[in-house]
Structure formats: C-alpha cells, structure tokens
N, C-alpha and C positions, 0 to 999 in steps of 0.2 A: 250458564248451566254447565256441570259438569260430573264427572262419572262416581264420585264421593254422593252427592246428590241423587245422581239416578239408581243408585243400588240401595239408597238408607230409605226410599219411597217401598223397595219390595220388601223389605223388614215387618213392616207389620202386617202383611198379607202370610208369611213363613214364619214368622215366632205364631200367630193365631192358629192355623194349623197344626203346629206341633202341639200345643197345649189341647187344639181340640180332641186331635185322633188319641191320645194318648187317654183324657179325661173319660172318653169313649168307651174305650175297650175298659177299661179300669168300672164303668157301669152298669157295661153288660155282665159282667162275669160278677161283680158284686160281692168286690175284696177289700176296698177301704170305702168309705163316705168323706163325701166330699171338704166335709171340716176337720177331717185327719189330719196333723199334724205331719205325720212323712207323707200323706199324701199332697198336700199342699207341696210341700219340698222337692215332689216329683216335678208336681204342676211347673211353678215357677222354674225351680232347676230348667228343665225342657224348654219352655220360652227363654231364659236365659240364654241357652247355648247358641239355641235357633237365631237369637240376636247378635251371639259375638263370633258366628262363624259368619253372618252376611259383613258385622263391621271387619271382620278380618278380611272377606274377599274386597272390601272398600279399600282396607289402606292399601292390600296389594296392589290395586288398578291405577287408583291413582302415585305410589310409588317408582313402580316398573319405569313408565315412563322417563321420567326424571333419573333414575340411576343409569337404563340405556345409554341417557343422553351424555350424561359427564363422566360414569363411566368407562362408557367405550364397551363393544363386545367382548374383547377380551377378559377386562377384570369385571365383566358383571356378569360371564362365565365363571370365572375366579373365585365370585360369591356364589354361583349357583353350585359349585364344586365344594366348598367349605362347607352349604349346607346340607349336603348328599355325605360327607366325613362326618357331619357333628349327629346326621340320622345314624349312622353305623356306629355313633358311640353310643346312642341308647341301648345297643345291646347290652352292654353292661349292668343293665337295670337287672337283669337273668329274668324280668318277671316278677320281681318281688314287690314293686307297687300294686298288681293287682290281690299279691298275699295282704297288704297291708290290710285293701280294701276287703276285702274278704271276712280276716278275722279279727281285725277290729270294731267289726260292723256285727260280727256274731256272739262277741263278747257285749259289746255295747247292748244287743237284745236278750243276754243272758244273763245281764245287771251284775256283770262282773268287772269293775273299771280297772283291781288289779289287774286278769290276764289282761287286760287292752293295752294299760300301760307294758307291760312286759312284752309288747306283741309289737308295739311304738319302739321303746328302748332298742329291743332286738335289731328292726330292720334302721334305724338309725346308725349307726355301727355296723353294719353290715353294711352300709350304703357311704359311710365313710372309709372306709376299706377301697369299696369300689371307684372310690374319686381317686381315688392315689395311683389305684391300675389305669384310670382315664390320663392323669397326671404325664407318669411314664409312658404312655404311647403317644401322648402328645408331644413330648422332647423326642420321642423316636421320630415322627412326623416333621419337625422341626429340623434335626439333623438331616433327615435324607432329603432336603427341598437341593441341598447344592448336587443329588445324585439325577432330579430331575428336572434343572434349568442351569444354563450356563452363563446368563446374565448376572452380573454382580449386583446388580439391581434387581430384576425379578429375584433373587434368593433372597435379598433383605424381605423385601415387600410379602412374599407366601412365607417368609417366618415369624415374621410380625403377626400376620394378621392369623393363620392355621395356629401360632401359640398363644394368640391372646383371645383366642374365640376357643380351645381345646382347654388353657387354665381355666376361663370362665365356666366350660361346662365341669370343671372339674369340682369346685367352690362351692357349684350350685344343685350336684346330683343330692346331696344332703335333703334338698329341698322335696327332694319326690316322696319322702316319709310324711313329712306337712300335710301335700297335697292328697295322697293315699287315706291320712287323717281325716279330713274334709270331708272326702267322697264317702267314706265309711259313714261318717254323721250326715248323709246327703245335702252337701252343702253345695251343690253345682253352682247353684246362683252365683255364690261369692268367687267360688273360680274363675265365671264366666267375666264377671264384672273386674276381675283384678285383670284376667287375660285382654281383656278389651280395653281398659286403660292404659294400661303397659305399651298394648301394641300402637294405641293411638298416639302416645309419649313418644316412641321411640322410631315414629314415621316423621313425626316435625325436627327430631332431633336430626335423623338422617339428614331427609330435605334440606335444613338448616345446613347441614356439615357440606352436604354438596354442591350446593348454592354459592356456600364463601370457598370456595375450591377444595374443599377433601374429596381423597381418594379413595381406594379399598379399606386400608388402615382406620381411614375416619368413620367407615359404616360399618366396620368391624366392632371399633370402640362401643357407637353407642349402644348398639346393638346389644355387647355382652355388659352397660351399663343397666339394662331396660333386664336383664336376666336376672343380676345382682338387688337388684331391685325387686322384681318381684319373687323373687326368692326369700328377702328378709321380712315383706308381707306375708308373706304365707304360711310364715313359722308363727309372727304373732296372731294370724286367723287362728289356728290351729289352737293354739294357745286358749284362745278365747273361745271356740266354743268345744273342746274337748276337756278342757279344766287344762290345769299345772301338769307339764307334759313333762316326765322324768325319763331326764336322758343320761344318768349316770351308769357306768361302767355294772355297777353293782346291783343293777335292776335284769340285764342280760341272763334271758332263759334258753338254757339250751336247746330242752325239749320244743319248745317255741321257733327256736330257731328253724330247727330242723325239720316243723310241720310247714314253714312257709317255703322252703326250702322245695317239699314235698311236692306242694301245690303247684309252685311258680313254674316247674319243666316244663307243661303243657302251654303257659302262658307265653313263656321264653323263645319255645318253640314260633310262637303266632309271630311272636315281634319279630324273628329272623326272615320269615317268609313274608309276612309285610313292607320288610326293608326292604327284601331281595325285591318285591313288584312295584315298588312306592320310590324307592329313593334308588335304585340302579343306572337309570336314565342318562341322567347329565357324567356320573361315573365313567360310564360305558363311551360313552360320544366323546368327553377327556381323552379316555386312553386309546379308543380307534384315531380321534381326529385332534383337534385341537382344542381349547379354551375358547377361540372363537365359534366355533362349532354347537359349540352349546347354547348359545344364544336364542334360534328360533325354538327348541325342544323344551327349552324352560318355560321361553313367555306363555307356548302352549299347552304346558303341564299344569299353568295355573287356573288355567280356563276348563279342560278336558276332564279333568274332577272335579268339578262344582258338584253336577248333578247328582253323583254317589254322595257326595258329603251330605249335601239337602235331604237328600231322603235318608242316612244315617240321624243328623239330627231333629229329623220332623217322627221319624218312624224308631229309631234305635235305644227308645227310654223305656218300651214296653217288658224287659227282658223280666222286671218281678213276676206280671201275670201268668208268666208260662213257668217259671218255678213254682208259683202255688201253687198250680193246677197238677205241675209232675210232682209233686210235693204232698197233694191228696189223693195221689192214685185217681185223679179223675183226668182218663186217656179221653174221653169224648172230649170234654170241655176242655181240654189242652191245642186239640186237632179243631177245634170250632176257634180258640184265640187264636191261633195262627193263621187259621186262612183270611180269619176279618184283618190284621197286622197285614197278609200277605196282599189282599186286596188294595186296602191303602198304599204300599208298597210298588206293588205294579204301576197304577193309576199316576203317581206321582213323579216314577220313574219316567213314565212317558211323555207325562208333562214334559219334564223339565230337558229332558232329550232333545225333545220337538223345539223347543223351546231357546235352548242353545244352538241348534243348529242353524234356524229359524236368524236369528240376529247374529249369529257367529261374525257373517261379513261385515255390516253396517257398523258393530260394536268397535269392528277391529280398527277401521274408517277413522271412526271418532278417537280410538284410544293411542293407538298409536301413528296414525296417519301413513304418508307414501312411507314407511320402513321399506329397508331394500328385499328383506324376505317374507315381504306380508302373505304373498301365492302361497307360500310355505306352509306359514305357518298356520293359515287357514286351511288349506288341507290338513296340516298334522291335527289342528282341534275338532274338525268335523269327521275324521278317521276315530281319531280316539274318544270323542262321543259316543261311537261305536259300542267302545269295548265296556267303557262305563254304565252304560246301559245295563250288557248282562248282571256288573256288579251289583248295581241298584237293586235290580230284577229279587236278590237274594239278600237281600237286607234282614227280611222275614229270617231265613233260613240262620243266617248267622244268630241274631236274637234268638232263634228254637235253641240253640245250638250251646250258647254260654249260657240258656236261661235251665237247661238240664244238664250242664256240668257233662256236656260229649263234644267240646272243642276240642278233642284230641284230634278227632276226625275232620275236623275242619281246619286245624295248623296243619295237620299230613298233608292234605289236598295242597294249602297253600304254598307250603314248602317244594312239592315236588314242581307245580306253577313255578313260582318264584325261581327254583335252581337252572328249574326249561330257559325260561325268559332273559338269565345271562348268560348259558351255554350255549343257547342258539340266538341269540340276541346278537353278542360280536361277530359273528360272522355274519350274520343279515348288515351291519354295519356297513363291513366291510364292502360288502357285496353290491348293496340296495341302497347305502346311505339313512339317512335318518327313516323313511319313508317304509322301507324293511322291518323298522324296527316297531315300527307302527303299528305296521297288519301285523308283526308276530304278536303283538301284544291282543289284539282284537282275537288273531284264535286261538289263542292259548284262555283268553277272558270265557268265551264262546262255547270250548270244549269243557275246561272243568268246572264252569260254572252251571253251565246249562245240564252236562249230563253226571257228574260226577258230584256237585254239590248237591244238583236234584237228587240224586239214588240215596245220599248219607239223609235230607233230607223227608225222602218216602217211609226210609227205614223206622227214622226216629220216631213219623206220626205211626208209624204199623200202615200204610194205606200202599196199595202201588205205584210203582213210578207210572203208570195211564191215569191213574186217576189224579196223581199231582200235575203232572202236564196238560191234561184235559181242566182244572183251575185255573191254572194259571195263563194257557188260552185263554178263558170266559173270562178273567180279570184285566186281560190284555187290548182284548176286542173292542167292547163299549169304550174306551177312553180312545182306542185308537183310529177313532171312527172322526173324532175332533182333530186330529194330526192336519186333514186335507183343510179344513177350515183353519186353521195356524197357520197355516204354509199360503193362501193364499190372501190371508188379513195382512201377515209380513210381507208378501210379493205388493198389495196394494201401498200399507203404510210406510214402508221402509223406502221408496226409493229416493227417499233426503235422508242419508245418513247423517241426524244428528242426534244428539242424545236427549231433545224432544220429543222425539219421534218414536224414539224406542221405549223412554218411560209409558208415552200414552200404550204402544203398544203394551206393554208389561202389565201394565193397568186392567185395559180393556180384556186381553186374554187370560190373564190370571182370576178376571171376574167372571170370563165367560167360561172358562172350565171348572169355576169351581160351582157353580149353577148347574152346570152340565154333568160333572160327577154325582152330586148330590142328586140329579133326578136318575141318575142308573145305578144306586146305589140301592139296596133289597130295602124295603119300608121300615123294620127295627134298627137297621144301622142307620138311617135315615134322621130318625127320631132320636136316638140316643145322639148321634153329632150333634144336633142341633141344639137338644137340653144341651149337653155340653157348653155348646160358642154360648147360649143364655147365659148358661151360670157364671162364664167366663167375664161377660159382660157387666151382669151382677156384681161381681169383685171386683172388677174396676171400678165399676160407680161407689161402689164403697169407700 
C-alpha cells in the first residue's frame, strides 16, 4: 500500500462535494436548471478540478521522496528555488489572462465571435512580446549565477538548469492565450484533464531520470518537456472548441488592447501580492541561509496548503451566483448566497484543519520516514496549518469579492500582507530561523484576514462587522464541536503509523463529518444538497 493509493481513495469523497455545494447553491437561488448547458460545464468543470488538484497532491507525495533522496538537500533546495524564480516570472502575465477570460467570455455571450477573435489575436501578441522580456531576464539570470557561486561546477549546473527552465517558460507564456480561451468557453474540464495528465507523465519521467542517475539538469529537462507539451495541446484545444483562432498581426485591435490592458491592473496587482505570500519562502531561506536550508520549509509548504486549496476547489466555483444577484440589484439574495458559500466554507475549513493536523505525524512516519528534520518539519506544517485556516476561513469572501468586480480591495489588503511578510520575514530569519518565519506568517494570516478582509467583506454585504463575526462564529461552532471527536479517533487509530490506518481513518471521518454536517445544517440547505448528490448520482448512472 502506498501514498499514491491512499490520497486517489479521498478523491471521490472531495470531487462529490465540490459538485454537490456548488449544484446547491446554483438551486437555491434559481439561475440555471440543471440541463443548462454552461451549467453542466460548471458542474463537471468543479469536479474536474477537485480531481486533479488531489492527483496533483498524489504525484507530489509520492515524488518528494525520491528527489530528496538522489537529489540530495542541496539541489532539491535548487529545485525548490527555480520554482519560487519561475512563480516571480508569472508576473509578467501583468494580468492579462484573466482580461482574456473576461472578454472573450463577454463577446462569446454577446454573439460577437469578431470582437473575440480580436480580443484572442490581441493578447496573443501581447503575450509574445512578453516571452521575449522573460527570455532577457533569463540570460540576465544566467549571467549572474558565476556572481553567486564560486564553484566551476555549481555555475555550469544553476546555468543549465535556471536557462533551460526560464527558455521553457519563455516558449510557453504564448500558451496562457489558449488557456484564457478555454476558461472563457468554460472549459475547466479539459484544463483539468490535460493538467493531470501532463503532471502524471512528467512524475515517471522524473522518477525515471533519477532512478538511472540524473541530476538537477535531468528533472529540469523533463519537467520543461511536460510544459512544451502541454502548451501545444492547449493551442489545439483552443482551436477546437473556439473555432479557427486568427492569430495574424492584422487582426490586432487597439482599442481592445488597451481595454484588457484597463482591466488586468487590478488583476496584476493580486498576482504580485500572491507571489509575494505563496512563493517568497524558499526565496527568503536561499538568501538568509543556504540551498540546504530549504529543504524542511519546502517539504512542509506542500503539505501546510492543502487545506486552503480544498476548500478553494470544493467552494471557489460559486463566483457566477454572486454576480447575478449584484448584477440584479438583488442585495438580499446576494447577502443570503454568501453566507450559504460562507457556511460551507467554514464547515470545510475546519474539517480539513482538524483533519491535517490530526494525521500530520503518522502521514510524515510513512512518507518520509527517520528524515533527519522530521521534529521540524512537523512543527513547521502543524504551525502553518494555523495560518491556512484563516485563509480557508475567507474563501467566501474572496468569491464575494471578484464575483462583484471589488478585488481591488482585496489585491490592496494582499499586497500590503505580502510586502509585511518579506520585510519582516528576513529578519524573523535571521533572528528565529525558519520557525520565526512561521508565526510571522500565522499573524499576519490572522490580522488581515480576520479583521481587515472581514471589514472590506461587511462593507460589500452592507451588514456590520458584529453581525458578520457573530455568523461566522455560529458557522464555526457546530463543526467544531466534531474537532474533539477527530482528535481522539486519530489518538485511538493512528498509533501504527501506516498508510492503512490512515486511509481507514480518512474513510471513517470523512463519512462521519459529512453525516454530521448535513444534520447541523438549516432543513432547506439540507434538502437542496441532497437533491443535489441525487441528481448527481442520476448522471452518473446515465
């Protein structure tokens, strides 16, 4: 039995919920019927995702392992550092795939396939411009590897690999037009399915490479082979269901331009403050300590976000509903889809909190065994389970938030987050060691999520900040009442840490809280979920 195994068993208990809460609220409010066509596209889309973010945490667990080992800490710091460079190249996106998605998706409803194409052409060209500035900072990157290593070897090795992983991203930003395409025609599904075969490809390829002895260079390769790849699928998805995609020079609309242009600052803005909270970590730990040094903060960055990600994918597809509603001037029934989202949202968060923390040890036991920082780095994932939490907590909030076109106030929030968390980040470093940087993350998570995303949040429903506090207590309470029973089914069944013991547990708890939520849940949300999982069931047997 093995951990590939034990995580593709909770797949289908986390893809059914995302399809059901989402089917849910889509009932209550009584905006599409169930044989809609983008409704269906929602549906599926959402289970899609919910499926290839669990295969995604699959290949990472069973992955990690294996590159630690032949690796070595230092170059599998090396990789965690290329991939913290190649997140700071998406900046260059400025934003512009979610203009793509935007107004290709508005043209598309306004049965205008000229502006779309024009809208297509534009950010294509704009996005090949942008590879050429990715291109030149990559040869800058390259150049200065002999300003930061003295080895004549370590300078081949990080210019190898930081130029052959920075060309790739260069080759392949083209592709976020594609992709932008897709999502406009709500085509999740197919994202989801390409993202999850690619990644499954390019985990045996590794394995493979590092098995017959390759190094960094070898998991660099495939790596940006599996990007080339699904980059040229994505152009012919695109193709196929947006029609013959005109990408000549001579299709370029200004005006077009310069409305996505418009749009994308606020968007741009989020990806910076994003970066800055998401991918500064192993950065940060590089340039205070070493390359080796990175190695416990990594293994536990993969684990310490799960929970946020689950509840973005199970809860974070609802964002239509709350644009109709702000979209009909109907402020009750906007303030009524949010708290039901925000309900599920809580409930979920807790789970899966409890839930992590609960098998954190035994998980760590089985996955990576006596590693010499395991104390570590079970502390760093049970600290920053912490912080994740508040994020969960506001998942709702984020949906309210791009589903009424007021993320401006939610990139501000993030951005001032994010710039706190590396300006006082290196010095907690220096100071505290990894373990500093930990808790700054938890109250910085703490403070502006709790009181600062709540207030943008009160504002937007019109309701007080007491009376969204005082919900989201009562959404808090009844699930958290199951916590003491979790904690002490894990204290009984866990104490053989193997990955038997943990599925059964996954099993059992995941059946007994969702029993458990559904009887504290109000008697109409009750009955709407459940038509839901029916009709769900229904299409399957179809």
């Amino acid at each position: 039995m093995n951990s590939r195994w034990f995580w593709q068993r909770c797949s289908t208990f986390e893809s059914g919920w995302s399809a059901a809460i989402n089917v849910a609220i889509w009932k209550i409010h009584d905006r599409i019927s169930w044989m809609n066509s983008v409704g269906r596209r929602l549906l599926f889309g959402g289970a899609f995702r919910a499926i290839s973010q669990v295969l995604i945490v699959v290949v990472g667990f069973v992955l990690v392992p294996v590159m630690v080992q032949h690796l070595g800490p230092e170059m599998f710091g090396a990789w965690a550092v290329i991939g913290g460079f190649l997140g700071y190249f998406t900046l260059l996106d400025l934003g512009l795939s979610s203009a793509v998605i935007r107004f290709v998706s508005r043209s598309h409803g306004a049965n205008d396939p000229q502006g779309a194409d024009e809208y297509i052409c534009s950010a294509f060209w704009l996005f090949a411009v942008l590879s050429c500035v990715a291109l030149v900072i990559t040869l800058v990157i390259v150049v200065s590897c002999s300003w930061i290593w003295d080895d004549p070897v370590e300078i081949h090795r990080y210019r190898v690999a930081f130029g052959l992983a920075g060309i790739t991203f260069s080759l392949t930003m083209v592709s976020r037009c594609f992709v932008g395409t897709l999502m406009a025609h709500v085509r999740h599904d197919l994202l989801a399915l390409v993202e999850s075969i690619v990644r499954i490809l390019v985990a045996i390829g590794m394995y493979v490479a590092l098995i017959y002895g390759g190094k960094l260079i070898s998991v660099v390769a495939v790596h940006a082979t599996g990007n080339l790849v699904k980059s040229v699928v994505f152009y012919a998805l695109a193709q196929r269901v947006h029609g013959r995609l005109l990408l000549r020079w001579a299709h370029i609309s200004r005006d077009k331009t310069r409305e996505m242009f418009k749009y994308s600052v606020f968007s741009f803005s989020a990806q910076v403050s994003n970066l800055l909270r998401f991918q500064s970590g192993s950065l940060m730990i590089a340039f205070v300590h070493t390359m080796k040094a990175v190695e416990p903060f990594a293994i536990a960055e993969r684990i310490f976000y799960l929970p946020s990600q689950f509840v973005i994918a199970l809860c974070g597809a609802a964002t239509p509903v709350l644009s109709s509603k702000e979209g009909s001037g109907d402020s009750e029934g906007l303030r009524r889809a949010f708290f039901i989202i925000h309900r599920y949202a809580c409930g979920l968060a807790v789970f899966f909190t409890a839930m992590g923390m609960v098998c954190c040890g035994p998980f760590l036991k089985c996955w990576i065994g006596n590693h010499s920082s395991v104390t570590l780095i079970t502390w760093l994932i049970q600290v920053g389970f912490i912080g994740t939490f508040f994020e969960s907590l506001q998942v709702a909030t984020l949906t309210l938030l791009f589903g009424v076109s007021k993320n401006r106030q939610y990139a501000t929030i993030n951005m001032i987050q994010g710039v706190l968390l590396v300006g006082v980040g290196i010095p907690m470093l220096y100071w505290f060691d990894l373990k500093g940087l930990l808790v700054l993350y938890v109250v910085l998570n703490c403070i502006f999520k709790m009181i600062a995303v709540s207030w943008i949040a009160a504002r937007t429903l019109e309701v007080t900040l007491l009376h969204y506090y005082r919900k989201t207590c009562e959404y808090l309470l009844l699930p958290g009442i199951f916590v003491p029973l979790l904690y002490i089914g894990g204290r009984v069944m866990l104490q053989q840490a193997t990955y038997g013991s943990l599925v059964l547990f996954g099993i059992l708890g995941s059946t007994a809280f969702s029993l458990f939520f559904l009887l504290v849940l109000p008697r109409d949300l009750r009955s709407s979920l459940l038509n839901a999982v029916g009709r769900i069931a229904v299409k399957n047997r179809a």
